[in-house]
N, CA, C and O atoms as CSV, one atom per row, in Angstrom:
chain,resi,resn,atom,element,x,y,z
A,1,UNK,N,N,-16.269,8.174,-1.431
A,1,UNK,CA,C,-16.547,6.978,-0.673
A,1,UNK,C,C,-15.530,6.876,0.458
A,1,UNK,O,O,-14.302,6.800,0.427
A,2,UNK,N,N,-16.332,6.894,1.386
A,2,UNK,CA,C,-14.911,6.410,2.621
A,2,UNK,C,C,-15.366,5.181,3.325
A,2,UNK,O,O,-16.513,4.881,3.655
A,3,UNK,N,N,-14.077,4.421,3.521
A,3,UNK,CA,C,-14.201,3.358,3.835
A,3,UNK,C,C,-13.369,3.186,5.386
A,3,UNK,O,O,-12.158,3.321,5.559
A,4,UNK,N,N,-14.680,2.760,6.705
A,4,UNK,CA,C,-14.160,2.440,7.811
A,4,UNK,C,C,-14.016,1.070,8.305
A,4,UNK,O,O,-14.919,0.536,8.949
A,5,UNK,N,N,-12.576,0.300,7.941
A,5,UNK,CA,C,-12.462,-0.543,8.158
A,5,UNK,C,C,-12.403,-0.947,9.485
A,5,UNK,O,O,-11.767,-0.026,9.996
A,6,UNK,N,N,-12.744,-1.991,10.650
A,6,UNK,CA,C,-12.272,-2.124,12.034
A,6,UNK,C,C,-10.798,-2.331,12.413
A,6,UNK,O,O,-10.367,-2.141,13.550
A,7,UNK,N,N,-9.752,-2.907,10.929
A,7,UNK,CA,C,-8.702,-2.873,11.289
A,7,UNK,C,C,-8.044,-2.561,9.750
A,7,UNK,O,O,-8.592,-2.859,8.689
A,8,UNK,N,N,-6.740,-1.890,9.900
A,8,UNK,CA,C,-6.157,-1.662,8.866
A,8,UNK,C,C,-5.097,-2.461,8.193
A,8,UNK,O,O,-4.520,-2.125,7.159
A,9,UNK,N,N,-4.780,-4.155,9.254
A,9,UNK,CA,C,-4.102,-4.588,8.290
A,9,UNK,C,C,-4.323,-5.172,7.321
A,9,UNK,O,O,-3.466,-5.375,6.461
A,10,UNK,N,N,-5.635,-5.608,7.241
A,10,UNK,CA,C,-5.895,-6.819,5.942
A,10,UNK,C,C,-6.888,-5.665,4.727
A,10,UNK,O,O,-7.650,-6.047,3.838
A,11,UNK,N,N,-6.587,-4.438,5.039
A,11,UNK,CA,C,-7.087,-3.293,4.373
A,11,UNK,C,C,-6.741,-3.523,2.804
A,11,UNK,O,O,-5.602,-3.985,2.738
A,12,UNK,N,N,-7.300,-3.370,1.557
A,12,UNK,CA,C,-7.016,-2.975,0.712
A,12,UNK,C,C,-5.884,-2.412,0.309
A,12,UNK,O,O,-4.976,-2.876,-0.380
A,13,UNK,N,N,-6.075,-0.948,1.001
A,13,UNK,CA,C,-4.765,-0.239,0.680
A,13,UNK,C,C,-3.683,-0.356,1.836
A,13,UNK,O,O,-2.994,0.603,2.185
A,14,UNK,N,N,-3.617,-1.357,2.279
A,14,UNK,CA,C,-2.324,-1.646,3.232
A,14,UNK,C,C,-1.402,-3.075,2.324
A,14,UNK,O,O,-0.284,-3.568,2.469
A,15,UNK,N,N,-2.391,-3.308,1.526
A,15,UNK,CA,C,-1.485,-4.431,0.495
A,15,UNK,C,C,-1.139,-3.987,-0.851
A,15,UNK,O,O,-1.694,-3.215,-1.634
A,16,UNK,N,N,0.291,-4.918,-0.930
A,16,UNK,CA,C,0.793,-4.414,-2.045
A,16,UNK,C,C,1.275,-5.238,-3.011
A,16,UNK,O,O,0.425,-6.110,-2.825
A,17,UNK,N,N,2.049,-5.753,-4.034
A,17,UNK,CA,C,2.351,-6.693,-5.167
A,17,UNK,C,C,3.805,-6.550,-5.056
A,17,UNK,O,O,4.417,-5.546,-5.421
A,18,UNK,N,N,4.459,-7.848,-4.413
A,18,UNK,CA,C,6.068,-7.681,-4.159
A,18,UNK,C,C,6.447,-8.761,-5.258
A,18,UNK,O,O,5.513,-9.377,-5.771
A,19,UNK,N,N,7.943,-9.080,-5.719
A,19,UNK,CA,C,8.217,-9.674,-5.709
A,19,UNK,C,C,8.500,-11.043,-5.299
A,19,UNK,O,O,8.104,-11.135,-4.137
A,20,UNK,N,N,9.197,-12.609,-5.847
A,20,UNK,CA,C,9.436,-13.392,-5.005
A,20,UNK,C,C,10.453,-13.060,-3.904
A,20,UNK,O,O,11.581,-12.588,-4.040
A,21,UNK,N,N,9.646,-13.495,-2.510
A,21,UNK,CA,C,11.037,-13.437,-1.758
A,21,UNK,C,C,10.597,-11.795,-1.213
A,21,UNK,O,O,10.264,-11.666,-0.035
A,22,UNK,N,N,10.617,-10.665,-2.065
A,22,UNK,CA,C,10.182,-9.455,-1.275
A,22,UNK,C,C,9.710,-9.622,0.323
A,22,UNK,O,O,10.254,-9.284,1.375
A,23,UNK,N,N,8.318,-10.366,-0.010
A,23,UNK,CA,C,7.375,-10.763,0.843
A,23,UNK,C,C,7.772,-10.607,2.142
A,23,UNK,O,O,7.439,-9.811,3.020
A,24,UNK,N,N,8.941,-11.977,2.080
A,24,UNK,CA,C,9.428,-12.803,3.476
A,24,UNK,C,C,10.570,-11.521,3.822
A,24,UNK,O,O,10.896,-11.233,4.974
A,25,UNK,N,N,11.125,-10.791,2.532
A,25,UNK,CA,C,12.443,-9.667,3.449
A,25,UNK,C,C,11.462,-8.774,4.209
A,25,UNK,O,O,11.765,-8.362,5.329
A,26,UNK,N,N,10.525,-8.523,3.750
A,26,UNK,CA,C,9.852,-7.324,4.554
A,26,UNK,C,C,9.114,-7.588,5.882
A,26,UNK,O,O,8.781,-6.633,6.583
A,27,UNK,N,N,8.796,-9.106,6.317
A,27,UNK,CA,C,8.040,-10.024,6.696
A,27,UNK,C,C,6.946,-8.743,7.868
A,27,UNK,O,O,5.849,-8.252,7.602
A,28,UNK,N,N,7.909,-8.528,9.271
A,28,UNK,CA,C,6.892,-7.846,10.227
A,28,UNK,C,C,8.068,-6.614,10.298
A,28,UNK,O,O,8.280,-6.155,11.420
A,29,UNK,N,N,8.772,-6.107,9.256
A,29,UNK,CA,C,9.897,-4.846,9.614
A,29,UNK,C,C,9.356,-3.997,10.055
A,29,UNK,O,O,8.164,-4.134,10.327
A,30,UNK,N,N,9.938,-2.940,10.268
A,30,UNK,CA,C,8.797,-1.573,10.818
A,30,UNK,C,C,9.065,-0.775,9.636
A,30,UNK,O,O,10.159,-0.791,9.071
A,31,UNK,N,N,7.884,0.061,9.183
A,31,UNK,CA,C,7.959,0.723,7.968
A,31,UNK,C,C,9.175,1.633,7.197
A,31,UNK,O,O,9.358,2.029,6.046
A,32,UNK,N,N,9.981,1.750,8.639
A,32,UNK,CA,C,11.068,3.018,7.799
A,32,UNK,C,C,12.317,1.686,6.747
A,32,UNK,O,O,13.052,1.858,5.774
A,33,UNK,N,N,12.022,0.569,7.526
A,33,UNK,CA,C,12.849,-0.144,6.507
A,33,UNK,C,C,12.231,-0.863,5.728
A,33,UNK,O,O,12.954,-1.546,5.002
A,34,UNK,N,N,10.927,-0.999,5.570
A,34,UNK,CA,C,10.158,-1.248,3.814
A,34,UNK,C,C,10.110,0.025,3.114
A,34,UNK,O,O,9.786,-0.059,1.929
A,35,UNK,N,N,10.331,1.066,3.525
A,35,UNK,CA,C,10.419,1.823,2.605
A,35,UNK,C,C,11.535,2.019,1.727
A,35,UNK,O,O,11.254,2.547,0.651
A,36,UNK,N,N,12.604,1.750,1.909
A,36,UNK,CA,C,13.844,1.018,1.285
A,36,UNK,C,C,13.606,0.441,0.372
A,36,UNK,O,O,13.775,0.799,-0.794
A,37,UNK,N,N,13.078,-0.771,0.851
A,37,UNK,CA,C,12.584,-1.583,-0.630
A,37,UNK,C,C,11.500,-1.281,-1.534
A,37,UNK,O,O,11.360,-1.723,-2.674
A,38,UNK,N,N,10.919,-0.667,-1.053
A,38,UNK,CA,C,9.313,-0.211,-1.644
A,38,UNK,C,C,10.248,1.029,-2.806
A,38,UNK,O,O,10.261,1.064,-4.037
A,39,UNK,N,N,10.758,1.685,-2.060
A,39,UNK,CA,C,11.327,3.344,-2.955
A,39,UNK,C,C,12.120,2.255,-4.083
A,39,UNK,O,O,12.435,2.748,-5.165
A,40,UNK,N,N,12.328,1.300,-3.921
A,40,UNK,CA,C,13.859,1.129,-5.303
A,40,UNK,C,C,12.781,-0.071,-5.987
A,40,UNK,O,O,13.285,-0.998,-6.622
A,41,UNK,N,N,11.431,0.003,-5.831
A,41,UNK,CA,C,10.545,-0.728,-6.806
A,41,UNK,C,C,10.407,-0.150,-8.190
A,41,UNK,O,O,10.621,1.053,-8.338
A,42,UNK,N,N,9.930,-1.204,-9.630
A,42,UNK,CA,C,10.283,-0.984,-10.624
A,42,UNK,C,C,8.395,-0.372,-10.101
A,42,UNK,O,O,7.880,0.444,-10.867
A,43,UNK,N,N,7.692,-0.762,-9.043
A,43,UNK,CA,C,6.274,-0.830,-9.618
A,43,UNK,C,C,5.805,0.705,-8.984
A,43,UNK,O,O,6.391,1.100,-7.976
A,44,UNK,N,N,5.120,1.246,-9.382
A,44,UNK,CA,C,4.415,2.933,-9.067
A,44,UNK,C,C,3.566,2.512,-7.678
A,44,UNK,O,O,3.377,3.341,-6.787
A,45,UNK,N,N,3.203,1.489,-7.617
A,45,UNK,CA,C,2.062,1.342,-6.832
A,45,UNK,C,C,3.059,0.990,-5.332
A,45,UNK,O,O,2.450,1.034,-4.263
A,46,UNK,N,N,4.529,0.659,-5.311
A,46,UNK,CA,C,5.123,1.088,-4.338
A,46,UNK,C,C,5.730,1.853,-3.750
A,46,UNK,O,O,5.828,2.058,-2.540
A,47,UNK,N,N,6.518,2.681,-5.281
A,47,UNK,CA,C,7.153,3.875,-4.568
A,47,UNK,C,C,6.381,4.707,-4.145
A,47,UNK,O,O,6.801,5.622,-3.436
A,48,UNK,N,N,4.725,4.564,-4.560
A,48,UNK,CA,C,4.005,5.711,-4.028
A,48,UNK,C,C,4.065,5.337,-2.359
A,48,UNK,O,O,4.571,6.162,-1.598
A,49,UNK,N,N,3.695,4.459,-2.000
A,49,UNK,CA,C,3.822,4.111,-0.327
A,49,UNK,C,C,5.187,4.515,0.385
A,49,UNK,O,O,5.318,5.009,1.505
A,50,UNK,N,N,6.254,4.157,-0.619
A,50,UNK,CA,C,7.678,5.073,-0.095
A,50,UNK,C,C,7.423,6.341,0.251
A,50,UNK,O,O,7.906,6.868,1.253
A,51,UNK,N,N,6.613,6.933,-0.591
A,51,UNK,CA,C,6.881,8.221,-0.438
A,51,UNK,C,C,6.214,8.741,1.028
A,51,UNK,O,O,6.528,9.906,1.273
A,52,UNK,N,N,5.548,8.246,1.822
A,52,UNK,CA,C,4.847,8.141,2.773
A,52,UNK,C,C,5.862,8.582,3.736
A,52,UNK,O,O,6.985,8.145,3.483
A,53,UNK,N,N,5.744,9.510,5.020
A,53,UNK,CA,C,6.910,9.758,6.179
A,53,UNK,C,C,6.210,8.387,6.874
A,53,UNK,O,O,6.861,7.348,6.776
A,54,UNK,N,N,4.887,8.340,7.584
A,54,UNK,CA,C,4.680,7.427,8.278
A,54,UNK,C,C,3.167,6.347,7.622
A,54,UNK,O,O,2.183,6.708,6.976
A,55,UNK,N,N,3.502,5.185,8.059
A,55,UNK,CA,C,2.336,4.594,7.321
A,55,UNK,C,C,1.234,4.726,8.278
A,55,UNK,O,O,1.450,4.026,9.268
A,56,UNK,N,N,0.451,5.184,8.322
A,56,UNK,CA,C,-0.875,5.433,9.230
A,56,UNK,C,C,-1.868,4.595,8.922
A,56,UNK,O,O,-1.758,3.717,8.066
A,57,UNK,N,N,-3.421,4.923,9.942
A,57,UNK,CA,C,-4.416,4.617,9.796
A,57,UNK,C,C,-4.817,5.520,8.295
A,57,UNK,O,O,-5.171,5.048,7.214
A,58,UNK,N,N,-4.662,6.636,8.592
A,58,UNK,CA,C,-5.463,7.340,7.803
A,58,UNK,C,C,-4.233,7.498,6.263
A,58,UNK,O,O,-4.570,8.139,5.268
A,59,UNK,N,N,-3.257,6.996,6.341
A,59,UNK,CA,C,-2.291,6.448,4.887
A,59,UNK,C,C,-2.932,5.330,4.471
A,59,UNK,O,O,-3.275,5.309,3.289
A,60,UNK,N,N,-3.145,4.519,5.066
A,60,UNK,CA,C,-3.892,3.466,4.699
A,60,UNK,C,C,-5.535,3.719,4.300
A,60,UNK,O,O,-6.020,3.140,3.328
A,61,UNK,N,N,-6.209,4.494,5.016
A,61,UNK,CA,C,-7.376,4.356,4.069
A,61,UNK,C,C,-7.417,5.475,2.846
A,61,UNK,O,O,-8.198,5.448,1.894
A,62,UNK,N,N,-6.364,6.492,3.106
A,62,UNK,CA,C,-6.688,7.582,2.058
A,62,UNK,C,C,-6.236,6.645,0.380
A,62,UNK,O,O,-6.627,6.933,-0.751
A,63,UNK,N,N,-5.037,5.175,0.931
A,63,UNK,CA,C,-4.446,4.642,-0.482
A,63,UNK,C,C,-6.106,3.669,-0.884
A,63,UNK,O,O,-6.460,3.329,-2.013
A,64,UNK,N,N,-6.829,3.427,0.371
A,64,UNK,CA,C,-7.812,2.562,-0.148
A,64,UNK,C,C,-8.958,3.301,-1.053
A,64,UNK,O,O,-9.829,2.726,-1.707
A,65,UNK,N,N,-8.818,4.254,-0.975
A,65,UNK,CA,C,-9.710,5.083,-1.369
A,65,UNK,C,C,-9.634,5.053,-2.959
A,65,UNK,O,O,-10.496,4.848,-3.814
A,66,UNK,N,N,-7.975,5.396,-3.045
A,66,UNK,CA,C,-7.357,6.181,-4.344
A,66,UNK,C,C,-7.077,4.293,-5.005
A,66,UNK,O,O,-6.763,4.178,-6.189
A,67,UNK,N,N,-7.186,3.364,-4.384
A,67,UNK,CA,C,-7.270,1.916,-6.036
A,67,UNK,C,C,-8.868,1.574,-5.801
A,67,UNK,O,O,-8.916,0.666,-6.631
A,68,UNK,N,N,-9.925,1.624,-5.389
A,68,UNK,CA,C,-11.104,1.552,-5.912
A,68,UNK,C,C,-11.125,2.569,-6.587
A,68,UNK,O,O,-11.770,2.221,-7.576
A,69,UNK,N,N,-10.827,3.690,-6.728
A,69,UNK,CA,C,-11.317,4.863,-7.337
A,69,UNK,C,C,-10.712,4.460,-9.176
A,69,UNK,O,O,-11.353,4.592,-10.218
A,70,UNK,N,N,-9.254,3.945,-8.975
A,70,UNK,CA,C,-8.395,3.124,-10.093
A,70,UNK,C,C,-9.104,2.044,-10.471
A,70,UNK,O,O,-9.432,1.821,-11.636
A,71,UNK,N,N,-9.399,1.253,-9.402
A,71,UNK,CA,C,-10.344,-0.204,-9.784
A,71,UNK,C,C,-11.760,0.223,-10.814
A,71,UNK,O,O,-11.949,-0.219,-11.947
A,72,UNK,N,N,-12.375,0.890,-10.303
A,72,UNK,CA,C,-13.793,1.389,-10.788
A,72,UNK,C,C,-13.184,1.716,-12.574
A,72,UNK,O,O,-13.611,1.198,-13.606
A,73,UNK,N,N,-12.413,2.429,-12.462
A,73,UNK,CA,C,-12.186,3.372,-13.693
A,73,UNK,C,C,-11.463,1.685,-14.897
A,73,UNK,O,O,-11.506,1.447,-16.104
A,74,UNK,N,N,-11.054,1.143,-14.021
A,74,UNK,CA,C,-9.930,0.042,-15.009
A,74,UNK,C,C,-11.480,-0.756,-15.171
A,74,UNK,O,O,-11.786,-0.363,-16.296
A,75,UNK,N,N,-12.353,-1.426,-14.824
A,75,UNK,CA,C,-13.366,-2.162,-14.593
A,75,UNK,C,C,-14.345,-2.258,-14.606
A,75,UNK,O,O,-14.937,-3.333,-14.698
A,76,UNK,N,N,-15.035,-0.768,-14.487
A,76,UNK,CA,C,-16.054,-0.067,-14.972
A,76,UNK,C,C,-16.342,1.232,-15.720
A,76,UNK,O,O,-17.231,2.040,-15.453
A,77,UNK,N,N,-15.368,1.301,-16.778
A,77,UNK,CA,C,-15.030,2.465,-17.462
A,77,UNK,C,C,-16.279,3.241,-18.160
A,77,UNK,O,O,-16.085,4.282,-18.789
């Protein structure tokens, strides 16, 4: 399934589950310094975005791809 969104910020896989407060430190940073915080997350579903060199269009839809593919399987097993 590929999914062409018209924009990638309110994308699926451009959101993520922060902490309180995370939110507002990361607010509009540029990615090389959320990845800082993202890499020293307790949660998988951020350090995987750490692991990213740059966050792209196509980082962003390849992660949207890979939690419906998770969603389906958790939800429609």
């Amino acid at each position: 399934m590929v999914i062409q969104p018209l924009t990638v910020k309110h994308a699926l896989g451009n959101l993520t589950v922060l902490g309180p407060g995370e939110n507002d430190k990361l607010a509009n940073k540029p990615f090389l310094e959320k990845r800082k915080l993202l890499s020293a997350s307790s949660m998988r579903l951020n350090t995987d975005i750490a692991k990213e060199t740059d966050w792209t269009k196509t980082a962003v839809e390849d992660r949207t791809e890979r939690l419906v593919k998770m969603a389906l399987k958790v939800f429609m097993p």
